[in-house]
C-alpha positions in Angstrom: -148.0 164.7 -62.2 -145.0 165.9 -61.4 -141.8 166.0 -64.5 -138.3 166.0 -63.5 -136.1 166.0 -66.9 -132.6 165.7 -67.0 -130.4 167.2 -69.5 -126.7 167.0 -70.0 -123.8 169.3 -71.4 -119.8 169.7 -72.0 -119.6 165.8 -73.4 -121.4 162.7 -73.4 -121.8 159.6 -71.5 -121.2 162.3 -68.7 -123.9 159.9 -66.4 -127.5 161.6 -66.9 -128.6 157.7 -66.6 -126.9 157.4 -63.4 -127.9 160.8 -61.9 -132.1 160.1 -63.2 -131.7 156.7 -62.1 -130.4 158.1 -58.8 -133.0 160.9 -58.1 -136.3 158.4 -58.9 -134.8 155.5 -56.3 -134.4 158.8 -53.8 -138.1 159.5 -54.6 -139.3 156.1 -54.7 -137.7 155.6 -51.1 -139.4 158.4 -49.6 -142.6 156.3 -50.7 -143.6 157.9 -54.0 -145.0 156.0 -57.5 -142.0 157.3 -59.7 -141.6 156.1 -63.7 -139.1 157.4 -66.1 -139.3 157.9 -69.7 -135.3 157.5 -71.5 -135.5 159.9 -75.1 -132.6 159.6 -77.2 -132.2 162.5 -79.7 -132.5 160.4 -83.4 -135.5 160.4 -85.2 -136.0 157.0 -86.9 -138.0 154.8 -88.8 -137.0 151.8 -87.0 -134.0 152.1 -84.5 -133.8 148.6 -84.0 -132.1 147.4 -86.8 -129.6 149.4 -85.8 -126.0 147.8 -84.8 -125.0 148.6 -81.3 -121.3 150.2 -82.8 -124.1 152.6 -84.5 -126.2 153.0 -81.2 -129.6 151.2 -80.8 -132.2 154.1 -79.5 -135.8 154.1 -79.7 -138.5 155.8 -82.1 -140.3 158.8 -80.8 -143.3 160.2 -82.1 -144.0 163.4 -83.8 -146.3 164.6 -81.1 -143.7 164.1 -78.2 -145.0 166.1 -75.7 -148.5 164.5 -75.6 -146.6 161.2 -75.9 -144.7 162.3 -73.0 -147.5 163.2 -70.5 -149.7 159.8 -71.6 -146.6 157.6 -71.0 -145.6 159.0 -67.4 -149.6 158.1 -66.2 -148.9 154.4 -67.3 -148.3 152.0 -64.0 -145.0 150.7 -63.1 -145.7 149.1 -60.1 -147.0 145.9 -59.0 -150.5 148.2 -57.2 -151.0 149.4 -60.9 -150.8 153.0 -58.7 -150.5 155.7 -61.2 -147.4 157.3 -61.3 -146.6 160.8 -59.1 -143.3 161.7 -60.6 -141.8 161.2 -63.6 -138.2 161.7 -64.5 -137.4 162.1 -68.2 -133.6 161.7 -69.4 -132.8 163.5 -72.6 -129.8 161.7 -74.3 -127.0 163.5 -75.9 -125.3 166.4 -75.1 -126.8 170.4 -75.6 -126.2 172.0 -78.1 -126.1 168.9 -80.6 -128.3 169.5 -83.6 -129.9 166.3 -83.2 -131.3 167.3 -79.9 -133.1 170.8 -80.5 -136.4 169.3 -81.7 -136.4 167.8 -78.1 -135.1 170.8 -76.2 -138.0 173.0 -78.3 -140.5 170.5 -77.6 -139.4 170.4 -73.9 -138.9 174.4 -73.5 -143.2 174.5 -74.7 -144.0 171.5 -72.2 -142.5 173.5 -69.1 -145.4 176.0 -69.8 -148.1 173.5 -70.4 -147.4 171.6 -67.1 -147.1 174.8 -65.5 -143.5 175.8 -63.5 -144.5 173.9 -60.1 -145.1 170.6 -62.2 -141.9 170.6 -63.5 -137.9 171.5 -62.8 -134.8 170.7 -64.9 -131.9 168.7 -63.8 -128.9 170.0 -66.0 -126.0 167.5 -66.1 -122.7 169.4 -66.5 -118.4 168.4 -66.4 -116.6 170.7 -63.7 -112.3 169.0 -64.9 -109.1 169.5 -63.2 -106.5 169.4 -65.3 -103.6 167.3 -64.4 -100.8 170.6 -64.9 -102.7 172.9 -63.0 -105.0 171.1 -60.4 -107.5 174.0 -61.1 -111.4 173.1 -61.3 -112.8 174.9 -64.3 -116.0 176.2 -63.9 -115.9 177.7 -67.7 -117.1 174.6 -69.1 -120.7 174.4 -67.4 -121.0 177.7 -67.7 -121.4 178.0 -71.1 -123.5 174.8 -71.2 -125.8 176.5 -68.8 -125.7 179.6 -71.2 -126.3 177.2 -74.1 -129.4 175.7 -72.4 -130.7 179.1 -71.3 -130.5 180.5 -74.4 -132.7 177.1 -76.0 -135.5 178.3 -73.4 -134.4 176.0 -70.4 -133.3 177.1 -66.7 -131.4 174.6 -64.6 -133.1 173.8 -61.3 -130.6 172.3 -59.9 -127.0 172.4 -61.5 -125.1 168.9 -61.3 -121.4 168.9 -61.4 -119.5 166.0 -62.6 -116.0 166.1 -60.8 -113.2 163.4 -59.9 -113.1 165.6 -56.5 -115.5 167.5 -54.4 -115.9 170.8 -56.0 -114.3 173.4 -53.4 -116.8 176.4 -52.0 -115.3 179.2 -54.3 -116.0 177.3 -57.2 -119.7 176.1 -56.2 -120.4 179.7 -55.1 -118.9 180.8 -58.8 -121.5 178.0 -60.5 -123.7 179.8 -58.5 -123.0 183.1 -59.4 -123.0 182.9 -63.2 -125.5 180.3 -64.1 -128.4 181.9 -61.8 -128.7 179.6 -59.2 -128.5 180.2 -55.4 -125.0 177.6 -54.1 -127.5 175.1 -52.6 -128.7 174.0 -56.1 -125.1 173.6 -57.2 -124.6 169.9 -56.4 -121.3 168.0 -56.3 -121.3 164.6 -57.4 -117.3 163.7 -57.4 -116.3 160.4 -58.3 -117.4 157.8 -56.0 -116.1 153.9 -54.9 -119.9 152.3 -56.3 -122.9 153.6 -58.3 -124.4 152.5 -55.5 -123.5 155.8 -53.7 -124.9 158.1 -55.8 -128.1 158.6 -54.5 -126.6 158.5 -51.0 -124.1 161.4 -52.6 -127.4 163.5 -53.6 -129.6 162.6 -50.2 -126.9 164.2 -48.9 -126.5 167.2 -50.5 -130.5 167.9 -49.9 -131.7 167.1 -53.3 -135.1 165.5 -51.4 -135.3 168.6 -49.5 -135.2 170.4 -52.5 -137.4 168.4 -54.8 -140.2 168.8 -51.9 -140.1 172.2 -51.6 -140.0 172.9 -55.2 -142.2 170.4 -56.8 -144.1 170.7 -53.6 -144.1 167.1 -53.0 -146.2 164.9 -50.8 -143.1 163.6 -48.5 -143.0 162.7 -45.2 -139.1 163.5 -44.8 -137.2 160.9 -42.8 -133.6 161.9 -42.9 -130.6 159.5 -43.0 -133.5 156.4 -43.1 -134.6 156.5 -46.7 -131.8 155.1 -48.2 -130.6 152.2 -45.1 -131.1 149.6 -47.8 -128.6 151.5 -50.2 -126.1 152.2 -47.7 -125.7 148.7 -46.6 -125.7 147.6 -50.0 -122.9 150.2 -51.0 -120.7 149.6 -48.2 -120.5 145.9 -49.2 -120.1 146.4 -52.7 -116.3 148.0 -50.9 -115.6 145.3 -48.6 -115.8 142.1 -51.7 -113.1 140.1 -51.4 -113.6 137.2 -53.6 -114.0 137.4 -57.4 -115.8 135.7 -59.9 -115.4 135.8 -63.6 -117.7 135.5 -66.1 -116.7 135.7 -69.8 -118.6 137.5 -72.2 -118.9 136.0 -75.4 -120.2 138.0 -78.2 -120.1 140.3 -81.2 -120.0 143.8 -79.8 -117.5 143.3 -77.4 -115.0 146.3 -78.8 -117.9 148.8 -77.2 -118.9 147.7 -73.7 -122.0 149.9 -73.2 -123.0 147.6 -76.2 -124.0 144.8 -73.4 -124.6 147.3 -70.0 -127.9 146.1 -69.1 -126.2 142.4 -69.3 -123.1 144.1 -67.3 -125.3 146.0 -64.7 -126.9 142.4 -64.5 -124.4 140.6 -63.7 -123.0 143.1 -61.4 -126.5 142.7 -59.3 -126.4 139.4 -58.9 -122.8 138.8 -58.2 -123.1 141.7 -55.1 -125.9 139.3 -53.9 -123.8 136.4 -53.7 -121.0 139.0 -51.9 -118.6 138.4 -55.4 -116.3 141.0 -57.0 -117.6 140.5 -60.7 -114.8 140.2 -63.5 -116.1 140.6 -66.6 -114.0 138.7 -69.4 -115.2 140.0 -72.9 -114.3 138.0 -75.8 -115.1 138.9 -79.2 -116.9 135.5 -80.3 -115.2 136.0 -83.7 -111.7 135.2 -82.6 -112.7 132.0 -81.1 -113.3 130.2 -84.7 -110.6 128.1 -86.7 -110.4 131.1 -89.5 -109.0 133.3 -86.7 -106.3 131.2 -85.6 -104.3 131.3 -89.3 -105.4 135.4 -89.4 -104.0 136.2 -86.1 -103.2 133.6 -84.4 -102.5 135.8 -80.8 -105.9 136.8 -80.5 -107.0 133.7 -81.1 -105.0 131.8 -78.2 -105.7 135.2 -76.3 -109.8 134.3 -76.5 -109.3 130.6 -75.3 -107.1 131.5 -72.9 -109.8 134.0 -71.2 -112.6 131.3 -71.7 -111.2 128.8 -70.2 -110.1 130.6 -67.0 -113.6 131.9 -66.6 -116.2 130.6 -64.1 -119.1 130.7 -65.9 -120.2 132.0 -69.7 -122.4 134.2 -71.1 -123.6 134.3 -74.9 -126.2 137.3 -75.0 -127.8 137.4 -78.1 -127.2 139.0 -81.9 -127.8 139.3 -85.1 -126.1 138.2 -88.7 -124.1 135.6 -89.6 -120.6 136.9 -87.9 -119.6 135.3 -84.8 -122.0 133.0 -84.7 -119.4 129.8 -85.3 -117.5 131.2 -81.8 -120.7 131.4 -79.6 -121.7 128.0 -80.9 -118.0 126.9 -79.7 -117.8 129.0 -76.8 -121.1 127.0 -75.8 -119.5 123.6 -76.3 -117.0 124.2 -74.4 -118.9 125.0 -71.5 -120.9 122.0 -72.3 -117.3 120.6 -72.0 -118.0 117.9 -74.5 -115.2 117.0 -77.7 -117.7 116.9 -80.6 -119.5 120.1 -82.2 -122.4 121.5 -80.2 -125.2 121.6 -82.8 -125.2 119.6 -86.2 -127.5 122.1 -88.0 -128.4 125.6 -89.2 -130.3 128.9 -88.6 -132.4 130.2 -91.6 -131.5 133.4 -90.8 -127.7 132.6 -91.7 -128.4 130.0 -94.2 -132.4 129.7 -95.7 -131.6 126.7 -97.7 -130.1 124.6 -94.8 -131.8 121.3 -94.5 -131.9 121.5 -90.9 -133.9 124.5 -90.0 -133.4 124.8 -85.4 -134.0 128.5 -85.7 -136.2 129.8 -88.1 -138.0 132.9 -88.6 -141.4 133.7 -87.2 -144.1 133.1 -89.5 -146.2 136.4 -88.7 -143.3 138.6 -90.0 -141.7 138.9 -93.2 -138.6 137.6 -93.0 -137.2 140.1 -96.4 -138.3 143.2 -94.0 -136.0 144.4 -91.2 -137.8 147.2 -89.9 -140.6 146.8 -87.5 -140.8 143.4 -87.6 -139.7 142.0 -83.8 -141.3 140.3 -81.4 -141.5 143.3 -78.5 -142.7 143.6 -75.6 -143.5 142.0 -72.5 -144.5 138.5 -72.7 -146.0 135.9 -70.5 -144.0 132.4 -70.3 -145.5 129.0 -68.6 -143.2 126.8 -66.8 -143.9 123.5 -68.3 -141.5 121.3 -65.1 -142.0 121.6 -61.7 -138.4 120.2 -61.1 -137.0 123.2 -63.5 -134.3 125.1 -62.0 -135.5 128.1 -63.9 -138.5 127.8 -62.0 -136.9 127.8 -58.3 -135.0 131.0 -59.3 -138.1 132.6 -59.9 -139.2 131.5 -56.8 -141.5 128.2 -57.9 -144.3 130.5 -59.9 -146.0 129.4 -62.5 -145.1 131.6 -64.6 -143.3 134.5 -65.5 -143.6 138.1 -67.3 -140.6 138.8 -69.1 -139.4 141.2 -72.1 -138.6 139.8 -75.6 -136.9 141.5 -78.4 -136.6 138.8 -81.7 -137.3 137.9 -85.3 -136.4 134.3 -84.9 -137.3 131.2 -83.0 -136.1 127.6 -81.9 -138.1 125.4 -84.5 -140.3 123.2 -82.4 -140.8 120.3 -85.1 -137.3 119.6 -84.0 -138.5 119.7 -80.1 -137.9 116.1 -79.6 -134.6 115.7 -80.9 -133.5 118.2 -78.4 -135.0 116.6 -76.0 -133.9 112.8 -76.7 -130.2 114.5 -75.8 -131.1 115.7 -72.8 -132.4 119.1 -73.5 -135.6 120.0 -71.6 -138.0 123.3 -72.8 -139.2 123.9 -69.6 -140.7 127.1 -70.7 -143.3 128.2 -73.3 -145.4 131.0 -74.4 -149.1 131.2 -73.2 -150.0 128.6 -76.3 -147.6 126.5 -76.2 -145.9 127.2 -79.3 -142.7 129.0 -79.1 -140.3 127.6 -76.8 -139.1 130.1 -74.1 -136.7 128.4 -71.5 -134.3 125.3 -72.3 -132.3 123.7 -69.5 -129.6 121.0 -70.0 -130.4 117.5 -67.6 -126.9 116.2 -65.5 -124.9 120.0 -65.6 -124.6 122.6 -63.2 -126.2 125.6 -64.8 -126.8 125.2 -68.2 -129.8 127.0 -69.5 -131.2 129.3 -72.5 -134.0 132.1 -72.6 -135.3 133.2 -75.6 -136.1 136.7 -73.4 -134.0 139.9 -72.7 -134.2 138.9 -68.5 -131.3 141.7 -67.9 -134.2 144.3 -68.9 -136.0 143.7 -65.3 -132.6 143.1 -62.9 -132.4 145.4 -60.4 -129.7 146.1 -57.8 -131.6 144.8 -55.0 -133.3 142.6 -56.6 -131.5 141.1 -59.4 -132.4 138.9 -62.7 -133.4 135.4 -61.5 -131.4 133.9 -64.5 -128.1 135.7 -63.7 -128.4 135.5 -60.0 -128.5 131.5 -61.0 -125.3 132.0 -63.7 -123.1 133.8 -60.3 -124.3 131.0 -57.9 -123.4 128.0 -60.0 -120.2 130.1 -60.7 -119.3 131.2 -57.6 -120.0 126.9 -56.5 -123.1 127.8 -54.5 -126.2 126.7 -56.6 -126.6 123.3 -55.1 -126.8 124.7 -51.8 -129.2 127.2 -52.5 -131.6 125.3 -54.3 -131.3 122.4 -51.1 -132.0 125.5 -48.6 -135.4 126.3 -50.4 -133.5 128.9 -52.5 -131.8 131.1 -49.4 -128.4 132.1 -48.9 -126.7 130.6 -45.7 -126.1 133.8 -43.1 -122.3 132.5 -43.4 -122.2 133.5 -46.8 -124.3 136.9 -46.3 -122.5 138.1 -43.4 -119.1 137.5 -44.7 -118.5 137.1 -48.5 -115.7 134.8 -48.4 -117.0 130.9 -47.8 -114.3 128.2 -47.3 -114.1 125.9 -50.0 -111.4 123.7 -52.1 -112.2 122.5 -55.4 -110.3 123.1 -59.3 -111.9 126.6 -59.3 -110.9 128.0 -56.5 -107.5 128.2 -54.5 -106.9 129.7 -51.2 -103.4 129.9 -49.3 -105.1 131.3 -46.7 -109.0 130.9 -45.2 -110.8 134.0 -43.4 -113.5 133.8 -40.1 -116.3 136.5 -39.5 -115.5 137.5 -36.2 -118.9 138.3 -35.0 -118.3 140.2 -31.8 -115.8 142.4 -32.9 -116.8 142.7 -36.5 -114.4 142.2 -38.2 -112.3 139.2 -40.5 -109.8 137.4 -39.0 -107.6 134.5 -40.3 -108.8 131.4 -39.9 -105.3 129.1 -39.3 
């Protein structure tokens, strides 16, 4: 096994994510089993309660190193392969108290994996200040010295820059943090995430990794990565938008919803969309807010309304919950309130219990008492339109993160108005999937399906939230659930309807490759 961890420095959010997410899809291309283990430096007794404004990590164990080295030999792909590499990202920034149990614990792994098992990846912030123009190398360098001095050498020395660092200030990385120029690696700021790993294939980084990891790659320059590089360069040619408005509690913060962001984002590049995200704090959209402020108020409507489609992820407490419940009748677009009833968890003596709280857990216990975990649901309708996206299985694996669930003594009220469950857990007790009968896209999932999106292969759920928004579900369920060429090759399809205005129409010119106006 092979241990590539990734450490950061200078500041936070400085895009270790992006840079281990970047160097396993470079290894995975050049046909290795790669899994990656995300470590966030807080040691709690239950990091799920927390609120995302507080920042939701996991719990590690005390024994973190053996932890570590028993996780990266579980299977992450389909062939239940074990795993060859595995990248570790260590949240938060060197040099934080919170983070030098990990560093320690890390600094005595390097010697019990031996040094060709395992290299260091070491994040860093190269600025230019606006009055001077200058890149400062005097930031990473005492990061590096920092990390050195906790018992860690930098492998490879990653420079976050808004330009491409210049050859006297790669060769003066080099010089003071101890590495040769080649391991000093520029990753400017770029048009897409998307061209990240191109940025780092580059640059050599799978050259390097072979050589020093000693990997088992058959190199195959420029070809690794064609899927990436076609997906990039039309993530910078979109030229129609679609707008989705998020409505929920943590809207102030938006790394509170990424993986619903990143989600969205994959499935509207697969429909050839510019995604416009329209967050709405679900708090403004209830009565009380229009005497407290009444701007915001009319502000939130006003962003609804001109959406395409609507999301309401999931939360918990009692705040907010009024606004999703009338964001969601409006999309239902009917005039009378969207659910006559209550939730236990927001009032326990309401005489109409639709969500209530597990049995198994006790309900006057926060900690440790979820639903986690990867769970199997059965598709109950062979019509669903849940069950198309997924591409007409039978059932489907999908990860689950809740306390509380949809009361199914109530099950045929729901569906007397039209409401189908047309997914269920493996006994047929919890209700997993509800789809609304006579509306274009109107469904519920009691899972977390943003957790398994990916950019080339996005959430089937989302992918079916951008196609009814963008006006194309119909004709992608009627094709067998394919995209027409016409809409692949181009991105902009000629349509009229309420939702969409054009003054002026655009043709694929095939043979010269290129869009043309279409008169």
């Amino acid at each position: 096994m092979k241990y590539i961890l990734v450490t950061g420095g200078v500041i936070s959010g400085i895009g270790k994510g992006i840079i281990a997410s970047s160097v396993g899809t470079l290894l995975k291309s050049c046909g290795l089993h790669v899994t990656s283990i995300k470590i966030d430096p807080y040691i709690n007794i239950d990091a799920g309660t927390f609120s995302p404004y507080e920042h939701v990590v996991p719990h590690i164990t005390d024994a973190i190193q053996e932890w570590v080295m028993k996780q990266a030999k579980v299977s992450v792909d389909d062939d239940g392969v074990e795993p060859q590499v595995c990248v570790v990202e260590l949240g938060g920034t060197v040099g934080d108290i919170e983070s030098m149990p990990f560093i320690e614990a890390f600094r005595q792994f390097q010697f019990k994996v031996k040094r060709e098992n395992f290299c260091n990846i070491h994040v860093s912030l190269v600025p230019q200040p606006n009055t001077t123009g200058e890149q400062k190398t005097k930031p990473t360098q005492n990061s590096v010295r920092e990390l050195r001095g906790l018992g860690l050498s930098p492998d490879l020395i990653m420079c976050r820059c808004t330009t491409p660092i210049e050859t006297a200030v790669k060769e003066k990385i080099s010089m003071f943090c101890h590495v040769e120029p080649t391991q000093v690696i520029c990753v400017q700021d770029v048009s897409s995430v998307y061209r990240v790993p191109l940025l780092l294939e580059e640059q050599g980084v799978v050259s390097y990794f072979c050589e020093r990891l000693n990997l088992p790659v058959a190199m195959r320059p420029r070809k690794i990565l064609s899927k990436w590089k076609e997906m990039a360069d039309r993530s910078d040619r979109l030229l129609e938008r679609v707008s989705i408005a998020l409505v929920g509690k943590y809207t102030k913060l938006s790394d509170s919803y990424t993986s619903v962001i990143k989600a969205l984002e994959h499935s509207a590049l697969a429909i050839n969309h510019k995604l416009e995200v329209k967050y709405i704090d679900s708090a403004d959209l209830e009565p009380a807010a229009q005497q407290e402020d009444p701007v915001k108020y009319h502000e939130a409507w006003q962003h609804l309304c001109s959406a395409h489609g609507v999301l309401v992820p999931g939360g918990f407490g009692v705040r907010g919950t009024e606004g999703k419940m009338l964001a969601i009748n409006w999309a239902r677009k009917q005039n009378k309130p969207f659910l006559d009833a209550n939730s236990t968890e927001f009032n326990p003596e309401t005489k109409h219990p639709v969500v209530i709280d597990m049995p198994e857990h006790n309900s006057g216990q926060m900690g440790g008492t979820m639903r986690l975990g990867k769970r199997r649901t059965i598709f109950t309708s062979a019509n669903s339109v849940m069950r198309k996206l997924y591409g007409d299985v039978e059932y489907v694996d999908e990860r689950h993160r809740h306390r509380f669930e949809v009361n199914r003594e109530l099950k045929h009220h729901f569906e007397k108005k039209g409401f189908q469950f047309v997914g269920q857990d493996v006994n047929g007790e919890r209700m997993e999937v509800i789809e609304l009968d006579d509306h274009c896209y109107f469904v519920g999932v009691q899972y977390h399906p943003e957790f398994t999106s990916r950019p080339i292969k996005p959430s089937p759920p989302y992918f079916g939230l951008l196609l009814a928004a963008a006006g194309k579900l119909p004709g992608y369920l009627a094709k067998g659930c394919r995209l027409s060429p016409r809409y692949c090759l181009t991105g902009v399809p000629i349509k009229t309807g309420t939702l969409f205005h054009f003054k002026l129409a655009l043709l694929f010119n095939k043979k010269e490759k290129k869009i043309e106006p279409l008169l």
